[in-house]
Biopython code that builds the backbone (N, CA, C, O; Angstrom):
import numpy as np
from Bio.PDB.StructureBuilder import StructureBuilder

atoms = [
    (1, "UNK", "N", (0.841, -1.179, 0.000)),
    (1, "UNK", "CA", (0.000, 0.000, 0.000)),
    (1, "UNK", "C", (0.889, 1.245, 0.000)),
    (1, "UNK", "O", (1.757, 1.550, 0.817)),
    (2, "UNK", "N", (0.487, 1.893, -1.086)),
    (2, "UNK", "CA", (1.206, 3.417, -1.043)),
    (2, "UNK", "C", (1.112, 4.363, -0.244)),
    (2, "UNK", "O", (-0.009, 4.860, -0.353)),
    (3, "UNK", "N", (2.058, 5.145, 0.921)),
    (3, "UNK", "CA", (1.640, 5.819, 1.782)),
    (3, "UNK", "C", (1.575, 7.561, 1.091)),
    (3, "UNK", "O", (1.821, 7.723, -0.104)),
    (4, "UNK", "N", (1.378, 8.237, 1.601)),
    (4, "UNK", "CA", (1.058, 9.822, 1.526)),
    (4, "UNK", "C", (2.189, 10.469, 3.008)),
    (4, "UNK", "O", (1.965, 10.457, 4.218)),
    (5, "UNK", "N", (3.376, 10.968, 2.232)),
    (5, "UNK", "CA", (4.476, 11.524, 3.159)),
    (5, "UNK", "C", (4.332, 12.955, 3.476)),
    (5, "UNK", "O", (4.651, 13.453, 2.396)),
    (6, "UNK", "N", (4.139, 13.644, 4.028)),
    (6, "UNK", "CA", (3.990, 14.911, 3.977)),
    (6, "UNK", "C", (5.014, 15.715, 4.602)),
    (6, "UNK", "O", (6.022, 15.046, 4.827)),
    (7, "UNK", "N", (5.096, 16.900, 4.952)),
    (7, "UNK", "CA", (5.938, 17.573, 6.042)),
    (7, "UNK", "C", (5.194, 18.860, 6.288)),
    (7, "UNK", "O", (4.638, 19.251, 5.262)),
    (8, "UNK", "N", (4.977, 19.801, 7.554)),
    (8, "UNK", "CA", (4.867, 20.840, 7.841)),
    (8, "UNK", "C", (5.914, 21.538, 8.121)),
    (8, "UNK", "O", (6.710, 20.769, 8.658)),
    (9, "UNK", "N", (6.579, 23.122, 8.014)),
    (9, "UNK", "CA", (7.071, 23.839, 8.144)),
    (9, "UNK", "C", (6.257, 25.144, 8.828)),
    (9, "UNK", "O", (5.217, 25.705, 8.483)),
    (10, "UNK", "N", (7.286, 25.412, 10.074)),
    (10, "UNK", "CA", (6.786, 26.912, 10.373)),
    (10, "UNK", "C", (8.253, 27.181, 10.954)),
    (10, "UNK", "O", (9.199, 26.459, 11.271)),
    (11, "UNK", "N", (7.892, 29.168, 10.942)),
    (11, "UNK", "CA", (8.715, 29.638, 10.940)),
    (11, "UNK", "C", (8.390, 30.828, 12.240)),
    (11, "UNK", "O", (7.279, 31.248, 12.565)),
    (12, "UNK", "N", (9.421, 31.115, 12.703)),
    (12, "UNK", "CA", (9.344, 32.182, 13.787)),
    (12, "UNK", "C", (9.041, 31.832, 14.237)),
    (12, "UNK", "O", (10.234, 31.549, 14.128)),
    (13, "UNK", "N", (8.302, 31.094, 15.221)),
    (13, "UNK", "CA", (6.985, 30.673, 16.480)),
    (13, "UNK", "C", (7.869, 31.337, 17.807)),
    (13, "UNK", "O", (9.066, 31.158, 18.031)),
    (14, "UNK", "N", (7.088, 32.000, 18.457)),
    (14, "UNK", "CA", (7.597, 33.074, 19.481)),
    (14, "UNK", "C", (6.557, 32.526, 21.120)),
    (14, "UNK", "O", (6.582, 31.322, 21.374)),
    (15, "UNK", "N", (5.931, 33.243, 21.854)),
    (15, "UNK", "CA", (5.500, 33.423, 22.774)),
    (15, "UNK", "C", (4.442, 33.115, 22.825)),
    (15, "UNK", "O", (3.820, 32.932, 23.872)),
    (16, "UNK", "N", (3.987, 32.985, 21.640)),
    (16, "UNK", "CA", (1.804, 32.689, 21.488)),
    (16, "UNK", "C", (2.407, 31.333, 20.996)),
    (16, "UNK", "O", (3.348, 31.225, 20.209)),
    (17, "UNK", "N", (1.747, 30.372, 21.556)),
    (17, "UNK", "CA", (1.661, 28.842, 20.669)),
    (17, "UNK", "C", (1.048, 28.975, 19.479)),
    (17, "UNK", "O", (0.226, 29.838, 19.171)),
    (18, "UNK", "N", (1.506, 28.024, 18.764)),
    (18, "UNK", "CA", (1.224, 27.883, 17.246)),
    (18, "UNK", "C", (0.951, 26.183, 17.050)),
    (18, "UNK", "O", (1.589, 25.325, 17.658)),
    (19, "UNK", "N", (0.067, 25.963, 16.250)),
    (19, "UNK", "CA", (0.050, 24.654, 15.364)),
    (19, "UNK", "C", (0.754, 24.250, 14.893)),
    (19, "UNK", "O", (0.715, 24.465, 13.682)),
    (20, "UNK", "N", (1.745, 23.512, 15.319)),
    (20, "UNK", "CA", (2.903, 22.941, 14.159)),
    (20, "UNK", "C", (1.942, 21.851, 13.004)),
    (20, "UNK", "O", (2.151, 21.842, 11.791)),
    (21, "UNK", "N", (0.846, 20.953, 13.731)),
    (21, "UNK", "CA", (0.844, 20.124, 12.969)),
    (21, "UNK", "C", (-0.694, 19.918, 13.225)),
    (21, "UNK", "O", (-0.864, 19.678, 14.421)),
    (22, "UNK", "N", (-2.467, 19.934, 12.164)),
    (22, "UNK", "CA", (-3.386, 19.867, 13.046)),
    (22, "UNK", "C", (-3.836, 18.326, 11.746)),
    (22, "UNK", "O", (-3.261, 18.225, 10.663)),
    (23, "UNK", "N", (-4.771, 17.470, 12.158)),
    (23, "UNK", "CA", (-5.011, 16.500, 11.842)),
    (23, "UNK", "C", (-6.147, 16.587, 11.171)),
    (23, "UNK", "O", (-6.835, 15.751, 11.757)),
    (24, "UNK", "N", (-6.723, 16.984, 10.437)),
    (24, "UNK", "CA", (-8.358, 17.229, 9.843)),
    (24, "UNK", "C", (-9.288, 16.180, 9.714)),
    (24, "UNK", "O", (-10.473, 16.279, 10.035)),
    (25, "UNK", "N", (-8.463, 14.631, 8.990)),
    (25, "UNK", "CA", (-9.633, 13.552, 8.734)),
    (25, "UNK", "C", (-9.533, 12.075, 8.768)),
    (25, "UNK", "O", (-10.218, 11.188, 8.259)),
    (26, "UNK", "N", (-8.201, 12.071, 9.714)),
    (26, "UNK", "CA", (-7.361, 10.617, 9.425)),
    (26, "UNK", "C", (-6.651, 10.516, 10.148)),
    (26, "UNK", "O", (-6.123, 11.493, 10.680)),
    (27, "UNK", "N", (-6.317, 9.077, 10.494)),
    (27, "UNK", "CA", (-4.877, 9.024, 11.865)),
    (27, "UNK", "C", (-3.748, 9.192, 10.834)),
    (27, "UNK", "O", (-3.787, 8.799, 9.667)),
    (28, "UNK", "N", (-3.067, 9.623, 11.242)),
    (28, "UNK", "CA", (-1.611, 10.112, 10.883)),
    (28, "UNK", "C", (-0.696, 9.499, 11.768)),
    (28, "UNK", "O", (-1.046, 9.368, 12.941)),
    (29, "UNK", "N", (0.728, 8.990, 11.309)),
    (29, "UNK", "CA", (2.081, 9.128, 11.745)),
    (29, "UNK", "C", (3.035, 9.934, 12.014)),
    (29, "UNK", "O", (3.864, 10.098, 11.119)),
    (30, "UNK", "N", (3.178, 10.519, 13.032)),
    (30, "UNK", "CA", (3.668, 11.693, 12.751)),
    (30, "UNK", "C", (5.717, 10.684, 13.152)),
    (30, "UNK", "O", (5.936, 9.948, 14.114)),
    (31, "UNK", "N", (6.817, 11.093, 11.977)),
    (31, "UNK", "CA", (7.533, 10.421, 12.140)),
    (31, "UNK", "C", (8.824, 11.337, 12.384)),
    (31, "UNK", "O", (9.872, 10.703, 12.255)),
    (32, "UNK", "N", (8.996, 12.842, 12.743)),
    (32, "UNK", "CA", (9.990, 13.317, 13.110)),
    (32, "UNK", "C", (9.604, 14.692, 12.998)),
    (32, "UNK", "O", (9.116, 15.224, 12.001)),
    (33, "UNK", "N", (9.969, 15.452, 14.575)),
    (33, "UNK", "CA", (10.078, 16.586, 15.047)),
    (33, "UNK", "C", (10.875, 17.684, 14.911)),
    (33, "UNK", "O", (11.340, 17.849, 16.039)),
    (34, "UNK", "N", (11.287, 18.495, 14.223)),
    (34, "UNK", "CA", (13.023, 19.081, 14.698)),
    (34, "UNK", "C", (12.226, 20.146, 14.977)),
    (34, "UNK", "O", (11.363, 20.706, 14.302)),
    (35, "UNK", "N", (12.577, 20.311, 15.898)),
    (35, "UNK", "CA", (12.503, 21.941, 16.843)),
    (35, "UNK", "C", (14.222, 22.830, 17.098)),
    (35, "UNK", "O", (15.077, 22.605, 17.955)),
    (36, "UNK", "N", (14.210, 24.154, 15.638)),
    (36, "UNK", "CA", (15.085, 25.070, 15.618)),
    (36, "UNK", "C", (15.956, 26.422, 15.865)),
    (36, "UNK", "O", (16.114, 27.363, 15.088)),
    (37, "UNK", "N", (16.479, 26.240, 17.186)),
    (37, "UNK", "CA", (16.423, 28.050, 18.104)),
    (37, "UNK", "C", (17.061, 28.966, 16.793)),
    (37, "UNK", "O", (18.272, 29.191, 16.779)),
    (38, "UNK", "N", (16.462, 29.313, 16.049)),
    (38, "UNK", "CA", (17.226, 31.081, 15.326)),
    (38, "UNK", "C", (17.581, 32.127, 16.075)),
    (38, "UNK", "O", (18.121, 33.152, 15.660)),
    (39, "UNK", "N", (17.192, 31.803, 17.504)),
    (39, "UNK", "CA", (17.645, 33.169, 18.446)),
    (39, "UNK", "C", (19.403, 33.330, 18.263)),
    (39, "UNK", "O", (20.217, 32.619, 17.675)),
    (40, "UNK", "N", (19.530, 34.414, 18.935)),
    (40, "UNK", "CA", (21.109, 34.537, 19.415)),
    (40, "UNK", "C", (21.573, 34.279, 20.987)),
    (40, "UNK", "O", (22.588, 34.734, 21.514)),
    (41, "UNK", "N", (20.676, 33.521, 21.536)),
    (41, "UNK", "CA", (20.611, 32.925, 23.284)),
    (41, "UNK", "C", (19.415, 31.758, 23.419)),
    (41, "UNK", "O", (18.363, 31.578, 22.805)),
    (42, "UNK", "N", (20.017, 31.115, 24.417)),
    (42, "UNK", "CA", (19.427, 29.386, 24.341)),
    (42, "UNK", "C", (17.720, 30.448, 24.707)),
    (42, "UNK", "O", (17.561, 31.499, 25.328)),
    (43, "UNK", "N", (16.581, 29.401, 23.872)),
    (43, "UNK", "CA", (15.222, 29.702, 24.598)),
    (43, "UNK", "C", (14.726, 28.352, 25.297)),
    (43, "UNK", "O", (15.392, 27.319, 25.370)),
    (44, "UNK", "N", (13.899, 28.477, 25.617)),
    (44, "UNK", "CA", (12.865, 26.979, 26.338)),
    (44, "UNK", "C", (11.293, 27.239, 25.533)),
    (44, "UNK", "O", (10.402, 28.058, 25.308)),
    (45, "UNK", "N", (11.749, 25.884, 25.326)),
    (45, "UNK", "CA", (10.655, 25.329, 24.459)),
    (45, "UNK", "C", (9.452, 24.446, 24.971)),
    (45, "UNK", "O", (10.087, 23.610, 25.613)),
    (46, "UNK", "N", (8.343, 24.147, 25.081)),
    (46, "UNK", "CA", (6.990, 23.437, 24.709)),
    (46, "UNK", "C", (6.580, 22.913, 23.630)),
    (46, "UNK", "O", (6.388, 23.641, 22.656)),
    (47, "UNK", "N", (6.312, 21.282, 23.545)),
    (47, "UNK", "CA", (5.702, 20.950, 21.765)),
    (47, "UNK", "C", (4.310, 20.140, 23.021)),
    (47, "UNK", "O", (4.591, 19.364, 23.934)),
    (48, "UNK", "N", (3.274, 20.499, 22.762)),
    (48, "UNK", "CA", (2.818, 18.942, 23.144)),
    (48, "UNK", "C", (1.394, 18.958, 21.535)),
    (48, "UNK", "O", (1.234, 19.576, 20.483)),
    (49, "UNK", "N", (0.646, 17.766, 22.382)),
    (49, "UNK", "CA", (-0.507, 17.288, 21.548)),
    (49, "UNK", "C", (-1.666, 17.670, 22.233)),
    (49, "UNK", "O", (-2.189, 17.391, 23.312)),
    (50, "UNK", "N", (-1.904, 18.381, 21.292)),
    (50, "UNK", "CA", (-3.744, 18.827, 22.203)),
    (50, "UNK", "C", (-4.896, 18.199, 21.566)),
    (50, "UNK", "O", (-5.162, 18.621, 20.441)),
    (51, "UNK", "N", (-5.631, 17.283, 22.046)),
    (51, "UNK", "CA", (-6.801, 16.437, 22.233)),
    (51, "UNK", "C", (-7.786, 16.831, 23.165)),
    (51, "UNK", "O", (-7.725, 16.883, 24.394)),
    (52, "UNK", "N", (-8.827, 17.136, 22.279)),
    (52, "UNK", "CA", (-10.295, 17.777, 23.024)),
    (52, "UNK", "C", (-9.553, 18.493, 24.335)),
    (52, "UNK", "O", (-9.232, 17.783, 25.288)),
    (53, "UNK", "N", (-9.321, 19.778, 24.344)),
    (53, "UNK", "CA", (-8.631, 20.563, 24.659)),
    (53, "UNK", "C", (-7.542, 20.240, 26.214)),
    (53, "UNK", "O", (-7.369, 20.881, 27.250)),
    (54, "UNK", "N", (-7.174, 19.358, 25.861)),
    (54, "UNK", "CA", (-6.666, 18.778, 26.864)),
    (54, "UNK", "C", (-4.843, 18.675, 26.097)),
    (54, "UNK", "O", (-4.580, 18.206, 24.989)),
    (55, "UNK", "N", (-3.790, 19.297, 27.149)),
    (55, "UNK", "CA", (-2.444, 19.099, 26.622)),
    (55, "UNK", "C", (-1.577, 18.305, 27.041)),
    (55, "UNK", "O", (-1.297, 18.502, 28.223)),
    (56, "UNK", "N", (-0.940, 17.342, 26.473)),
    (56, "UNK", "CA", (-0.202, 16.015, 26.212)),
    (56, "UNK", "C", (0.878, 16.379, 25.847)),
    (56, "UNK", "O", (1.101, 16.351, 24.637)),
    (57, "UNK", "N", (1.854, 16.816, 26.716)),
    (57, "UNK", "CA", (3.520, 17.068, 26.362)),
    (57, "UNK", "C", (4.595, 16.095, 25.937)),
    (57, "UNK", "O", (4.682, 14.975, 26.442)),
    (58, "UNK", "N", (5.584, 16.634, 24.804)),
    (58, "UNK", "CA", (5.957, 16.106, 24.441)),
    (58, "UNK", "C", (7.420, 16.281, 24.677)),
    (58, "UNK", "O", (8.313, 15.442, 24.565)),
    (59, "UNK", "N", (7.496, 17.629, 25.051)),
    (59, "UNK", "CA", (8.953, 18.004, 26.038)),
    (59, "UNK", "C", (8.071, 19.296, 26.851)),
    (59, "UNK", "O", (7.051, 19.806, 26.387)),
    (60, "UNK", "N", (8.725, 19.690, 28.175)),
    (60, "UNK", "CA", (8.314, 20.996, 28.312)),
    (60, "UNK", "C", (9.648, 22.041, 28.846)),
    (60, "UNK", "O", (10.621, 21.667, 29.502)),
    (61, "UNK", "N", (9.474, 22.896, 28.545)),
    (61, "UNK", "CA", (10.626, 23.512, 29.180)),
    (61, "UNK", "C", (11.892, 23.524, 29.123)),
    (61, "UNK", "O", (12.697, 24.019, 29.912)),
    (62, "UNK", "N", (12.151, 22.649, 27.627)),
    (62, "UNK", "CA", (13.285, 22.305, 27.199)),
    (62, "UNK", "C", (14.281, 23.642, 26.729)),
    (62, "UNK", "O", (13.944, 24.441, 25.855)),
    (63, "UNK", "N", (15.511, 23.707, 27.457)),
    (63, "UNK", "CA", (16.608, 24.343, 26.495)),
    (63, "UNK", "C", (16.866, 24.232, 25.367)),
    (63, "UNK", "O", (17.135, 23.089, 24.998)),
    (64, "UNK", "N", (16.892, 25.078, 24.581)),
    (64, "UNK", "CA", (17.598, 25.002, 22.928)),
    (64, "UNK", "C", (19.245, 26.302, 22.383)),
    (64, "UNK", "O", (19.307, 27.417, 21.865)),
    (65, "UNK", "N", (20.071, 25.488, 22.794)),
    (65, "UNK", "CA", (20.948, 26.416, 22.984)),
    (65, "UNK", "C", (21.070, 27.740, 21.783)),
    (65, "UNK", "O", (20.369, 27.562, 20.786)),
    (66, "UNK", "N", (21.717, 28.748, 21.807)),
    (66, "UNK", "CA", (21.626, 29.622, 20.151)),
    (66, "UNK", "C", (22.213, 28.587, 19.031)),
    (66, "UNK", "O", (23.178, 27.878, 19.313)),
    (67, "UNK", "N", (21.554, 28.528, 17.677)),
    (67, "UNK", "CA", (22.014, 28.020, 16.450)),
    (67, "UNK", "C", (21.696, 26.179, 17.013)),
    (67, "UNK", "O", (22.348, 25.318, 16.422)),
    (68, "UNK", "N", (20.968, 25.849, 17.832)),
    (68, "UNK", "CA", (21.005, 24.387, 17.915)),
    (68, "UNK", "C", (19.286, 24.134, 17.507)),
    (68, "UNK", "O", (18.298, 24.824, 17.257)),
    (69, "UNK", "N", (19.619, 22.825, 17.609)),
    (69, "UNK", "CA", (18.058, 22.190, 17.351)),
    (69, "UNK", "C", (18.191, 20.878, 18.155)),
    (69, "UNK", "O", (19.229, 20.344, 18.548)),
    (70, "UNK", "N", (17.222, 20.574, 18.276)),
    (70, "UNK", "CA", (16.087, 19.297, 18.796)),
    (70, "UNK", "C", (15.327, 18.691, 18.447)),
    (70, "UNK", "O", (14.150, 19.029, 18.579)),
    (71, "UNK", "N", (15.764, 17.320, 17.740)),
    (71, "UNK", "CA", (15.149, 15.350, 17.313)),
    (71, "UNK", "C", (14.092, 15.367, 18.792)),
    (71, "UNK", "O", (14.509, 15.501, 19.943)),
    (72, "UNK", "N", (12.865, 15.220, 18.437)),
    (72, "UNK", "CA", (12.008, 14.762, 18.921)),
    (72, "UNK", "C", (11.363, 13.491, 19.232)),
    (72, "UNK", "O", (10.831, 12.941, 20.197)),
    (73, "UNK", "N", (11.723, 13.179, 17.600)),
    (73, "UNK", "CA", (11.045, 11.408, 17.435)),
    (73, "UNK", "C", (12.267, 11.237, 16.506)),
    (73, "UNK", "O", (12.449, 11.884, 15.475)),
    (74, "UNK", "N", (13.152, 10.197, 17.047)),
    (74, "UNK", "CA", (14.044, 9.636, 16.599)),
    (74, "UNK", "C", (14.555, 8.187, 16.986)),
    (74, "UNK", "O", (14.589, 7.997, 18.202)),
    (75, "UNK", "N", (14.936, 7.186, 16.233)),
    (75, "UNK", "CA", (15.318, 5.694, 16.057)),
    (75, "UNK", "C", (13.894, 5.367, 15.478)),
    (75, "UNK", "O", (13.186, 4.667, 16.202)),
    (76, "UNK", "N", (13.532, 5.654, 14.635)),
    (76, "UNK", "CA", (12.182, 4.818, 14.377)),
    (76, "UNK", "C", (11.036, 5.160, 15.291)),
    (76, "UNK", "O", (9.940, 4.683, 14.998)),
    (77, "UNK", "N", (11.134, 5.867, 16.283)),
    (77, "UNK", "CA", (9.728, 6.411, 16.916)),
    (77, "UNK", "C", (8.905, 6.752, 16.195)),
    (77, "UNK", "O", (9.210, 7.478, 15.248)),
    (78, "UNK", "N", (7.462, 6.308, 16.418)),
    (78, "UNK", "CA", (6.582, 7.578, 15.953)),
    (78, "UNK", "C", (4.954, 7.757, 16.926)),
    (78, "UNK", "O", (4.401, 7.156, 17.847)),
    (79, "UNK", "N", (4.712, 8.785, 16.176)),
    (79, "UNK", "CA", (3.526, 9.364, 17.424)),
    (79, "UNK", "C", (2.137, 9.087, 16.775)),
    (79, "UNK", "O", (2.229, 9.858, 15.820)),
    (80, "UNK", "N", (1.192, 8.639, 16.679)),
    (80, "UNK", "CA", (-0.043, 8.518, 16.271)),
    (80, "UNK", "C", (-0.810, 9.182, 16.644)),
    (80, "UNK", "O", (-1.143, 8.914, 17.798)),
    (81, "UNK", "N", (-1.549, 10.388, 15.992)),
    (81, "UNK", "CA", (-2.791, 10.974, 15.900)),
    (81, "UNK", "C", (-3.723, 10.771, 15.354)),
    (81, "UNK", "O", (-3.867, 10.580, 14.146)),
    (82, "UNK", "N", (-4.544, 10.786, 16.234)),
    (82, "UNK", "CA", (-6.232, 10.608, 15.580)),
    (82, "UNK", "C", (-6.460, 12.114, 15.062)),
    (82, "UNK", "O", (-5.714, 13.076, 15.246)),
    (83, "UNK", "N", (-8.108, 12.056, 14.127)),
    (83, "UNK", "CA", (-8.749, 13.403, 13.697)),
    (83, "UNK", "C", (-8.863, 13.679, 14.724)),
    (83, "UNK", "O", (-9.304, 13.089, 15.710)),
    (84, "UNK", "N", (-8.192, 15.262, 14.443)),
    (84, "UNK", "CA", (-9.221, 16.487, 15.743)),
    (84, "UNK", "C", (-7.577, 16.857, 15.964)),
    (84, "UNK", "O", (-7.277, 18.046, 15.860)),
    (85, "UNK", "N", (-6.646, 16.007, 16.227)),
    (85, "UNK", "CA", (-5.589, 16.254, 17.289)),
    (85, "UNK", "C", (-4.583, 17.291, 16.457)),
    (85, "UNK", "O", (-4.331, 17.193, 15.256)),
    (86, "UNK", "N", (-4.070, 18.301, 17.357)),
    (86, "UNK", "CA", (-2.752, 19.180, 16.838)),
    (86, "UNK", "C", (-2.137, 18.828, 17.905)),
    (86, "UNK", "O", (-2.400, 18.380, 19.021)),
    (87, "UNK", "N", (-0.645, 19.356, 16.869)),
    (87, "UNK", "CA", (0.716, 19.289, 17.934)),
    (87, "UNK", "C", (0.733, 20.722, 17.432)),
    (87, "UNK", "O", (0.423, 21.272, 16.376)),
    (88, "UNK", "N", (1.396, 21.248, 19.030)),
    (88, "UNK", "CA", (1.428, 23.130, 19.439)),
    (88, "UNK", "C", (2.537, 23.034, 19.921)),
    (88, "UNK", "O", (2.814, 22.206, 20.788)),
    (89, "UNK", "N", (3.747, 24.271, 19.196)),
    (89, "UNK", "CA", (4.980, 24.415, 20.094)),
    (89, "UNK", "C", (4.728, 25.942, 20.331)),
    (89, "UNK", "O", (3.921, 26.607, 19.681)),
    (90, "UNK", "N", (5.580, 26.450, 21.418)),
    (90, "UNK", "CA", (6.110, 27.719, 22.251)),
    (90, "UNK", "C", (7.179, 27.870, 22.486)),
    (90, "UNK", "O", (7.783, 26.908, 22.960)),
    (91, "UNK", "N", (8.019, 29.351, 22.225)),
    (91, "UNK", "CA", (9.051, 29.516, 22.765)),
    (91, "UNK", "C", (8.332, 30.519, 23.989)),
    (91, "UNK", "O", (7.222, 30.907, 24.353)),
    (92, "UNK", "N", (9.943, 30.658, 24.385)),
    (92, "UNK", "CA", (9.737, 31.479, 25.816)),
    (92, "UNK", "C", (10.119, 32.695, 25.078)),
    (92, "UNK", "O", (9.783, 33.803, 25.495)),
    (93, "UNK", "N", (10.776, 32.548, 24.048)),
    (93, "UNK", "CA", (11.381, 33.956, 23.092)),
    (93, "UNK", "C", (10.605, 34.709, 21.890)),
    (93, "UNK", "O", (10.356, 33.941, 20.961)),
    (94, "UNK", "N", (10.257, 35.767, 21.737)),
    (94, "UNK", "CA", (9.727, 36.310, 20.305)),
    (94, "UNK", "C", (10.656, 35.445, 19.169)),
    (94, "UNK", "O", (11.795, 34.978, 19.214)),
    (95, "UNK", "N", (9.862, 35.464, 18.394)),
    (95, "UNK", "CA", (10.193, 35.057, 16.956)),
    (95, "UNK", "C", (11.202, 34.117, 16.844)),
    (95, "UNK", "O", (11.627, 34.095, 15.689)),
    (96, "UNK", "N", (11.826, 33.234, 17.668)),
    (96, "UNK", "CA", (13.003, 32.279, 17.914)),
    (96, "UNK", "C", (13.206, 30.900, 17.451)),
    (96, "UNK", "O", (14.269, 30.292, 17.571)),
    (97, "UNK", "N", (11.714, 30.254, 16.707)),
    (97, "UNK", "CA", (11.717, 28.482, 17.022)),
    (97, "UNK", "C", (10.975, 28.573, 15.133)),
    (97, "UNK", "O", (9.988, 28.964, 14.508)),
    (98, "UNK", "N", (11.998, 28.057, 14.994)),
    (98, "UNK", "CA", (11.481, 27.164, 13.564)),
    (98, "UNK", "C", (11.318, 25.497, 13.997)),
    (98, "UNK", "O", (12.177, 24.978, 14.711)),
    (99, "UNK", "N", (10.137, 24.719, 13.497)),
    (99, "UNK", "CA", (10.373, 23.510, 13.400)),
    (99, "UNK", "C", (9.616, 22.971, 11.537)),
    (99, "UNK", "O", (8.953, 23.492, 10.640)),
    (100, "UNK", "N", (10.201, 21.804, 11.805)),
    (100, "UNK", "CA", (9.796, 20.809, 10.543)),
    (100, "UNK", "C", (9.327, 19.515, 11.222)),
    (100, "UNK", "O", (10.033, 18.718, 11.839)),
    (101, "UNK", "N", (7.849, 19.446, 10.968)),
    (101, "UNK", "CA", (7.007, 17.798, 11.274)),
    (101, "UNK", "C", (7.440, 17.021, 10.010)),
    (101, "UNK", "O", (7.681, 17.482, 8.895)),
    (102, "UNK", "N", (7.481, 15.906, 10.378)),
    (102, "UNK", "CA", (7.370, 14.674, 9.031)),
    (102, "UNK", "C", (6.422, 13.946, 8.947)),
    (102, "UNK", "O", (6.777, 13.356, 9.967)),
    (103, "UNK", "N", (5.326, 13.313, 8.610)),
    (103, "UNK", "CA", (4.139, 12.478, 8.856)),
    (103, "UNK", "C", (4.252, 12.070, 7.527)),
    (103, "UNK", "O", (4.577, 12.546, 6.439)),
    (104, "UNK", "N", (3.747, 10.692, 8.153)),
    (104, "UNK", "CA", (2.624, 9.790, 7.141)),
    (104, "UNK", "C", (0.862, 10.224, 7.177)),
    (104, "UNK", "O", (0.010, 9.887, 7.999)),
    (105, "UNK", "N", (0.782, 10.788, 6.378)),
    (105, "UNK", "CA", (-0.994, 10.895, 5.890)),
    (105, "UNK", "C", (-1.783, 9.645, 5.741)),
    (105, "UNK", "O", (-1.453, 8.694, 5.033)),
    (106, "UNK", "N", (-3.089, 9.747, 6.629)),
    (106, "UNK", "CA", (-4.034, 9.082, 6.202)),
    (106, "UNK", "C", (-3.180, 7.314, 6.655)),
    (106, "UNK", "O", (-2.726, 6.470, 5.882)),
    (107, "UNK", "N", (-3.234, 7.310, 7.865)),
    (107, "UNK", "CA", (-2.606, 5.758, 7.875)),
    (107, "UNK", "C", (-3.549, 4.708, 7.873)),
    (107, "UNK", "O", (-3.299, 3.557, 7.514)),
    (108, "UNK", "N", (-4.947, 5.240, 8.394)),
    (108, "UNK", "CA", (-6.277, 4.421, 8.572)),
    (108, "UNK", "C", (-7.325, 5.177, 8.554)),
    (108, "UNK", "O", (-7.083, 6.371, 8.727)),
    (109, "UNK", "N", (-8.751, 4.798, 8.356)),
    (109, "UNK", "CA", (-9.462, 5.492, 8.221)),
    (109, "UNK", "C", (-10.579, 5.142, 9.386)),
    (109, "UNK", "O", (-11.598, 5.825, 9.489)),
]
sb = StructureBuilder()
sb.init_structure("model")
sb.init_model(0)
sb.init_chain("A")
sb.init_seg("    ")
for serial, (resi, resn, name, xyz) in enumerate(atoms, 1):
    if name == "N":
        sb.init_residue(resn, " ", resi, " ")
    sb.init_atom(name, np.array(xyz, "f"), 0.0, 1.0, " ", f" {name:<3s}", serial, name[0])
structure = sb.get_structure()
């Protein structure tokens, strides 16, 4: 069976949480995280999964030193979302956190 690979990109994510990743009609795989400090000083970071408004962390409060990044789901991990579910990251910094999701689309219906 042929899968559907996708990726999300965002850029800047600062102090207001943002959607890295929202699920509209299908369980998904979600198969790698990188969370990217662009600041010029380490920030602390938040990714979790929000399900019927309820938040499911996935790091909290993590350091990201300046110019570094952070593997989330790595050796073959992966995270399964049902419809409805987003993953939301935060910095503690304005405009500081780039990340890139990787997913498999549509794994079941």
């Amino acid at each position: 069976m042929a899968q559907n690979f996708r990726n999300q990109i965002t850029r800047n994510t600062g102090t207001s949480p943002v959607d890295i990743l929202a699920v509209a009609d299908s369980y998904d795989a979600v198969i790698g995280i990188r969370c990217a400090n662009v600041a010029a000083t380490t920030i602390n970071v938040d990714v979790y999964i929000i399900r019927s408004a309820t938040n499911y962390y996935l790091i909290k409060t993590v350091p990201i030193p300046a110019g570094g990044s952070l593997e989330l789901i790595d050796g073959g991990s992966k995270i399964v979302l049902a419809s409805g579910d987003k993953i939301t990251a935060v910095s503690d910094t304005a405009s500081s956190l780039d990340t890139a999701v990787s997913v498999i689309d549509t794994i079941s219906t």
